[in-house]
N, C-alpha and C positions, 0 to 999 in steps of 0.2 A: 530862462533856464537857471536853475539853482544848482550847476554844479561848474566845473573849469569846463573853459571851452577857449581853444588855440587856434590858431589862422596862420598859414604863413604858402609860402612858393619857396620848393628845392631848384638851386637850380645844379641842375643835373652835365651840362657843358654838353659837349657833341658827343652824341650816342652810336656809335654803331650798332648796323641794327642788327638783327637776328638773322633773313633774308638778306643783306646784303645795302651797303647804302648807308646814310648816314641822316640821324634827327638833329638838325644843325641851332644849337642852343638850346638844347630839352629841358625841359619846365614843368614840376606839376605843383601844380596848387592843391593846398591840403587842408583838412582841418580833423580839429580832435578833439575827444570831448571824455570827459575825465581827469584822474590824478594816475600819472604812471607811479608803481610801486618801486620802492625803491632798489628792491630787486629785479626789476625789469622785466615781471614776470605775469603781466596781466594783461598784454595786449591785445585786443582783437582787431584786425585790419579789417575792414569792410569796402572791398574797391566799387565804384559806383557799376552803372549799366548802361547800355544803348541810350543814345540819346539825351541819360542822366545827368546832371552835376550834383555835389552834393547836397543844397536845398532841399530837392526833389527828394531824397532819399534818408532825412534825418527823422521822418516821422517815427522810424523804430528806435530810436535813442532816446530812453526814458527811465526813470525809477520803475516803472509799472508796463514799461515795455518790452520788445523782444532783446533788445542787447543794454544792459544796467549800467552808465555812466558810475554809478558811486563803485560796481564792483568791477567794471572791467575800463580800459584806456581804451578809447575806440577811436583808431583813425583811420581818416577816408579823405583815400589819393584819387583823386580827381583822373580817371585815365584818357589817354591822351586821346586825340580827337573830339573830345567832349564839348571844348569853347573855349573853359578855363585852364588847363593843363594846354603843353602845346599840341597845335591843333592847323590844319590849311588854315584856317580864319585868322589867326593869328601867328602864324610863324611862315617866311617866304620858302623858296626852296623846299617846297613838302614833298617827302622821299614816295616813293610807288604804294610802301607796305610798312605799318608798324605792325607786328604781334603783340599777341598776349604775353612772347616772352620780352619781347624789349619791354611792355609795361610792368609786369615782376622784376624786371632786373632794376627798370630804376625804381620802382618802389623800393627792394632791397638796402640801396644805396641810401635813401632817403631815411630809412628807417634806422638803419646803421649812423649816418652820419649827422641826421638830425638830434633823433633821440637817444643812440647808443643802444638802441636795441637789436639783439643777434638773433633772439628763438622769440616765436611766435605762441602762444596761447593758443588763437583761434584763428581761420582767415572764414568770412561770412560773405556771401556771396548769391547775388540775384542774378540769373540770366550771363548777361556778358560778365558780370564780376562773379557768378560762379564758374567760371571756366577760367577768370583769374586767380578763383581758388584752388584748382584744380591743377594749374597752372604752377602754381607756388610750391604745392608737393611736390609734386615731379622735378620743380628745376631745384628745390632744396630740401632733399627729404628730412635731412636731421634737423631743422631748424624751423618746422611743423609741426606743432601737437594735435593738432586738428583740424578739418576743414568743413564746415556744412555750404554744399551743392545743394543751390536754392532753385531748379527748375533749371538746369544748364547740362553740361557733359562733358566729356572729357574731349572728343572730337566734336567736330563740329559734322550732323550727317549729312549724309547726301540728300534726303527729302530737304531739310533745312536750308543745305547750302541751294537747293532748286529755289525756296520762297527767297533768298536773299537776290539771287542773280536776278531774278524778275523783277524785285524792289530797286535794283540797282539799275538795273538798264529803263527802267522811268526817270531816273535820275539824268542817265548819260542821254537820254531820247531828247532832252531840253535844246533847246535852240542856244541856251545861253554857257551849256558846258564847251569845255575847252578840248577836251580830249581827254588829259590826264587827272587831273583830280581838282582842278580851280572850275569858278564859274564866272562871268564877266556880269552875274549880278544875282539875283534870288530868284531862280527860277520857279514863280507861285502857282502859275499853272502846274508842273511837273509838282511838286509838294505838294498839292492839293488833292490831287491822284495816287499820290505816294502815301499821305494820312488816311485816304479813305482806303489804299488795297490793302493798310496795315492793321487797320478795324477790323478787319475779317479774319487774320490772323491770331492777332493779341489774345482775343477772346472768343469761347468756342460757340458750337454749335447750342447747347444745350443754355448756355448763359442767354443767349438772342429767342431764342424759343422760351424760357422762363420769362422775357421780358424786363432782363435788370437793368437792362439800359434806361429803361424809362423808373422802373419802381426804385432802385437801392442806387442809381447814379440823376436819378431827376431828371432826364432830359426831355421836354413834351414833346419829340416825335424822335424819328430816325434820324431825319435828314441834320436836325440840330444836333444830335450827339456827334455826329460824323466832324458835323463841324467844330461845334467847341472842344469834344475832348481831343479829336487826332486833326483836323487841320491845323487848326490854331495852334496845338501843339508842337508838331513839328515846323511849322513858321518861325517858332521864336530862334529856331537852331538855323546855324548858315549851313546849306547843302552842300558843302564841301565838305565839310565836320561828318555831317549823317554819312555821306558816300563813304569819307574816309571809315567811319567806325566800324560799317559792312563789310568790308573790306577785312580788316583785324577781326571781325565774327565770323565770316567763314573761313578765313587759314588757320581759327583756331583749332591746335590738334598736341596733346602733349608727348607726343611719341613723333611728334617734327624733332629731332633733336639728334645731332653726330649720337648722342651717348645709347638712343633707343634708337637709330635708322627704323622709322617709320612700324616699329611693332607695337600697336597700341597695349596688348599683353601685359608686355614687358613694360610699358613705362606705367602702368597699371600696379605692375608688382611690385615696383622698387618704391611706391610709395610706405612712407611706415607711419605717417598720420592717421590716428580715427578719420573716419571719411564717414558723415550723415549726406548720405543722399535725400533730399524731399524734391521729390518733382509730382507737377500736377498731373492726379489721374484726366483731364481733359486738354494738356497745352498740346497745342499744336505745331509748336518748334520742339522741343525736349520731351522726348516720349519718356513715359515710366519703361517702356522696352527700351530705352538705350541706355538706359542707369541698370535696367535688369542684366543686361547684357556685359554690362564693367564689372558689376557685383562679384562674379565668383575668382576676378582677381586681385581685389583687395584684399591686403591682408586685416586690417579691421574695419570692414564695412557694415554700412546698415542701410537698409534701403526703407525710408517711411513717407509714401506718398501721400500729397494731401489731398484728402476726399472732397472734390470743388469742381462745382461748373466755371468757374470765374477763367477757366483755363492757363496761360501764361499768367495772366496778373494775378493768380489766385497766389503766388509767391513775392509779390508786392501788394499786400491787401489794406492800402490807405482806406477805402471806403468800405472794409468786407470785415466787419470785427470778426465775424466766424472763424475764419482763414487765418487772422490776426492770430485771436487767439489759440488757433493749433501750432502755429509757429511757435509764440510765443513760451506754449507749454513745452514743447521737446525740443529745439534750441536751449533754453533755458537749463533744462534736463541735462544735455549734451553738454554745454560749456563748463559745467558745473559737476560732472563725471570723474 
């Protein structure tokens, strides 16, 4: 990398949490990549996603990329239950429920207390970290200039929250869960079953029928891609971390809050950020109908889906230059507005 690039862990002290409960020594590990202006006025927050840490998710930070290290400060908070940030794997006492607001609030803090940064640029967001974007309007409208919703939404729906309960209760189905959210060891059976029912999801119908599994990701048959891209995948994460993160993906909902009681509308309206919706014409979690559905109560919205079999991943497109590069064009566009 030839530009600044920072590391470090907030530590955030006991959290109470949003539900109720307390995150006993809250941590997130960060890193950032860029020169903050000296007006503090260049930031783009990028919070990771499902499963994510930030490795996984630096491929778009580039000169020639979708977010520009020389023009923007890009930092990415590791959110909790990920492995790195605190997480069951790594912190005792793990509360029933983190949100997406307790991970905004201490992002907040971090960003405040670390860099002295109070207003935001941009917040970028794939999946679980665009409902952290989304997330971030809502709990701080003045202190938002913008957010692009990368295949996420603002609630989390009820089809959605159906694929989640079913991924989760494989989870809790293991011999070796505890009841509440530990496991007395790496339940690989249950994760095995859990990577392959997530294959089906991730990516649509139309991508499996194209055949990209085997031509544009190389796998020489089914039964291997199941295995290396999503068993193997999700093996490297402790089941405890996945459950927990499921968990914080379906209570995501930005009108949970005393200030909107539950009217998604309304916390829809009080946002004053630009808001770029892109969600994929195929994901099978984040319908373009439930971004269409938010649309007519932004006050500056835009809704630009991206034309792609690739479905969910077609908003994380490491190996899909296509998708890449349509992000790349009107993101680009958008930050620079």
């Amino acid at each position: 990398m030839d530009w600044p690039v920072q590391e470090g862990v907030f530590e955030a002290g006991d959290l109470a949490l949003h539900r109720g409960g307390t995150l006993p020594g809250a941590r997130i590990h960060w890193r950032a990549h860029g020169t903050l202006a000296p007006a503090r006025d260049n930031v783009v927050l990028y919070p990771t996603s499902y499963g994510a840490q930030h490795p996984d998710l630096e491929w778009l930070v580039g000169p020639d990329r979708i977010l520009d290290p020389r023009r923007w400060f890009v930092v990415i908070p590791n959110m909790f239950g990920g492995g790195l940030s605190s997480s069951p794997s790594n912190t005792k006492g793990w509360p029933a429920l983190v949100t997406a607001w307790d991970n905004v609030a201490a992002q907040k803090r971090l960003l405040t207390e670390v860099f002295g940064v109070t207003r935001l640029h941009a917040v970028y967001g794939w999946s679980m970290g665009a409902q952290q974007a989304y997330h971030w309007a809502a709990a701080f409208p003045a202190a938002v200039e913008r957010i692009v919703v990368n295949c996420g939404s603002a609630r989390t729906s009820v089809h959605n929250r159906v694929f989640l309960k079913g991924m989760m209760a494989v989870l809790e189905a293991a011999p070796e869960y505890d009841g509440t959210a530990l496991f007395s060891a790496q339940p690989k059976a249950a994760l095995r079953a859990f990577g392959r029912l997530y294959a089906g999801w991730a990516l649509s119908q139309d991508f499996y029928r194209a055949g990209l599994h085997l031509s544009a990701l190389k796998a020489p048959d089914l039964d291997t891609f199941l295995r290396t891209d999503w068993e193997e995948r999700f093996a490297r994460r402790a089941a405890a971390d996945l459950l927990a993160q499921m968990r914080t993906w379906e209570a995501a909902d930005i009108a949970d809050h005393p200030r909107y009681r539950g009217d998604l509308g309304r916390a829809l309206s009080a946002i004053e950020a630009r808001v770029l919706l892109m969600p994929s014409e195929t994901d099978l979690y984040f319908r373009v109908a439930d971004n269409e559905a938010e649309l007519p109560f932004l006050r500056r919205g835009t809704l630009l889906p991206i034309p792609s079999i690739w479905g969910h991943r077609a908003g994380n497109p490491v190996a899909n230059p296509e998708d890449a590069a349509f992000l790349r064009r009107h993101v680009r566009a958008f930050l620079e507005a």
